[in-house]
C-alpha positions, 0 to 999 in steps of 0.5 A: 343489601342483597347478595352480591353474587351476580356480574352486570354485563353492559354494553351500548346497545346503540338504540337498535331493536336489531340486536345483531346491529348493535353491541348486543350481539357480544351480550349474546355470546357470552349467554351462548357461552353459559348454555353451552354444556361443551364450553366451560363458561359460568357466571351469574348473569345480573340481568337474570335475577330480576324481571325483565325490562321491555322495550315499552318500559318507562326510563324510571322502571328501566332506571330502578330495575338497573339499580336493583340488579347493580345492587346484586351484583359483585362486578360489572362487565362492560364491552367497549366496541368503536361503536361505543357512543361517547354520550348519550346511551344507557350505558353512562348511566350504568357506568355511573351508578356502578363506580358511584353508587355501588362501588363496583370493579370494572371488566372491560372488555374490548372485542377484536383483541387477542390482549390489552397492552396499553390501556391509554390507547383504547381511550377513543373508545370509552364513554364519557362516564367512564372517561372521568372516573377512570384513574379517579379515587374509588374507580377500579376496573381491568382491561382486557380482550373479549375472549371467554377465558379471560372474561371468566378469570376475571369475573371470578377473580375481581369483585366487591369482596375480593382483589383490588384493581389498578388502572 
């Protein structure tokens, strides 16, 4: 198996070529954050250790190159906004290949929030993927704000090899 060093950041990108219309634009910052000499922010992006993915790709080559950097990776980062769709995005399948195939912990982070004080009312929210594995046997993940400080403490602290999370 490769190294799993990397974080997987998922998002809906909402089947926008815009990326300032769609959740991207928090992908965006968190790659802002990592080329910021001034901000202390560092994680290693999953995306970054294999080829890119282009629009003209066919779904089996985006699919396969998905799997090849989940396999890499030692968590996965998934931004839920109320934009989120339900079904029918990349994003389900991210989710399901994670927790399935490759066992990896869950951060979900929810922009817009200062703190996560109840997971439950966030449910609106998730996709359908995530809303039946979530509370299931072999799922683990962790709720929190978009906030640099605690997307990197939990980056640093969830992974394959390390903590055990609870919902």
């Amino acid at each position: 198996m490769a190294n799993r060093t990397g974080t997987y950041v998922a998002f809906d990108g909402l089947g926008m070529t815009d990326p300032t219309k769609s959740d991207f634009r928090y992908y965006a910052t968190i790659k802002a954050w990592c080329a910021n000499s001034n901000i202390e922010f560092n994680i290693t992006n999953s995306h970054e250790k294999t080829y890119a993915v282009r629009d003209t790709s066919s779904k089996a080559t985006l699919y396969s190159r998905i799997q090849e950097r989940l396999r890499a990776s030692k968590n996965m980062l998934v931004i839920l906004t109320s934009d989120t769709r339900y079904t029918g995005s990349v994003l389900s399948y991210e989710i399901e290949q994670a927790i399935d195939n490759y066992k990896l912990p869950l951060i979900i982070a929810y922009p817009g929030y200062t703190s996560i004080l109840d997971v439950d009312s966030h449910k609106d929210v998730w996709p359908k993927a995530l809303a039946e594995r979530i509370g299931k046997a072999g799922t683990e993940a962790i709720h929190i704000a978009f906030n640099k400080d605690c997307i990197l403490a939990a980056v640093k602290q969830f992974s394959v090899n390390g903590e055990h999370l609870r919902r």
